[in-house]
N, C-alpha and C positions, 0 to 999 in steps of 0.2 A: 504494500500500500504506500503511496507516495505521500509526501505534504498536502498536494492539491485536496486528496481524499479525504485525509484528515479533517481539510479544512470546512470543506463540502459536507460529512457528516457532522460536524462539531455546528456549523450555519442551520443546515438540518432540523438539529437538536432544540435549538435557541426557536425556532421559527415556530415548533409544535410546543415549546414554551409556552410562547405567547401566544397561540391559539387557542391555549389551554384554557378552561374557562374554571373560577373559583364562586360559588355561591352557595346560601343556607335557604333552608326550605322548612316549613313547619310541615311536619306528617303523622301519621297514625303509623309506627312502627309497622302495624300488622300488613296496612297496606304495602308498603315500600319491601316486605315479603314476599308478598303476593305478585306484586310487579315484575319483582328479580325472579322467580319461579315460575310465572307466565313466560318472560323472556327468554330464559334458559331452556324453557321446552319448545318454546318455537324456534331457537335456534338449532337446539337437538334431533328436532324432526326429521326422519329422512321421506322425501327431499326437506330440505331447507325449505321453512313456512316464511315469509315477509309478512311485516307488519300489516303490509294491505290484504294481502292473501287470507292472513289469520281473522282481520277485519270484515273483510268478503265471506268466509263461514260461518262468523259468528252473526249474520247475517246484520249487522250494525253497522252505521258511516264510515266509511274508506279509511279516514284518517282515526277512526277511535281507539286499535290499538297505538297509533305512533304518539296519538295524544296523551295516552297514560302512559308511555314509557319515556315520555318525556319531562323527566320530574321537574320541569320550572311550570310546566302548566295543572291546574287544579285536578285534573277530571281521573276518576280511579275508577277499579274494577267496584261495579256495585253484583248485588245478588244474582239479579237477571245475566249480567254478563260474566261470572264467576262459573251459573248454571250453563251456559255457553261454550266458556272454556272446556270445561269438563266435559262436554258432550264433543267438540271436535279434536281431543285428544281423543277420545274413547277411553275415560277415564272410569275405574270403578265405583270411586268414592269422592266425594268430597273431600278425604281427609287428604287425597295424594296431594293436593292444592296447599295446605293447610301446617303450618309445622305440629312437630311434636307434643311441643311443650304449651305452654300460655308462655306469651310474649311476657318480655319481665314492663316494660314501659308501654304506655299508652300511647300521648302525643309528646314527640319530640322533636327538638331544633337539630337539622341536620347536616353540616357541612361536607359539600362535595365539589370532589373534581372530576372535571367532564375531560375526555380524554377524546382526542381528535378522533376519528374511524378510519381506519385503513383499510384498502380494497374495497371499499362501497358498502363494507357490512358485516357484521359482527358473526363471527364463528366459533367451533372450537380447536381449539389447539390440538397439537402432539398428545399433551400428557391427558388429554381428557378435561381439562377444566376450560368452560367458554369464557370466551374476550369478554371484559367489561366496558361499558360506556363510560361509568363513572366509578369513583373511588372514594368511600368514603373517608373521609380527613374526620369529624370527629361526629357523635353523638352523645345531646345531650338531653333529659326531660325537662319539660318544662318547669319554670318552680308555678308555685300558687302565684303569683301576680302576674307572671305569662300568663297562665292558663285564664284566668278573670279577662287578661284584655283579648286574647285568644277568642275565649266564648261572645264579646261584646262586639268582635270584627273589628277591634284595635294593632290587631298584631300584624302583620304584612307576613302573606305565605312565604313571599321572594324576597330574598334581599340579595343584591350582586353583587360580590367584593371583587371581583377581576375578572 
């Protein structure tokens, strides 16, 4: 590899930096499960399901799933579409959707980084584990004075740090 190279992936580097996008988001823990588990089985599907594809069977607007997996926007899986998912996997149960446990938090503040997409689209890798869009940097629960301004619609779902 020559300097040129070097210099070319180190510019590379700096460029998907700053593409990178930083911001917190207020969620129902359960949901943002739910989201990463719908997305992980549609990308697991063989053939590979796209957002609109998966959208197009659950027989719901073109863009509904790209709109819940796009966590800056509000819109999440409700019951009817939950009931949906589970019928075009050909799932058994509800519970496959669903973790184990009871989630330890309710509503929490969440900060993420969104990660550029390569190739046009999120896959799975070598070792078996799929590409993420985002990366969680930290989570936190609300305290009691969140939650009050939260419930009164004082709290801003989105906030953009970068």
């Amino acid at each position: 590899m020559c300097v040129f190279d070097i210099e070319i992936n180190v510019l590379s580097s700096l460029l998907n930096l700053m593409k990178e996008e930083l911001f917190e988001i207020i969620i129902l823990e359960l949901d943002y499960f739910l989201i990463e588990k719908v997305r992980e089985m549609r990308i697991r599907h063989q053939p590979y399901l796209s957002m609109l594809k998966l959208s197009q069977e659950m027989e719901l607007g073109e863009s509904y799933v790209s709109s819940v997996e796009n966590l800056k926007s509000r819109v999440k899986y409700n019951i009817r579409a939950i009931h949906r998912v589970a019928k075009c996997f050909k799932l058994q149960s509800y519970l496959e959707l669903f973790p184990s446990e009871v989630m330890k938090n309710d509503i929490v503040r969440m900060r993420l980084r969104k990660f550029p997409i390569k190739k046009g689209k999120l896959g799975v890798n070598d070792d078996g584990t799929v590409d993420k869009a985002y990366e969680i940097v930290s989570v936190n629960p609300l305290t009691e004075k969140e939650l009050q301004l939260w419930k009164s619609n004082k709290l801003p779902y989105l906030t953009i740090i970068k």
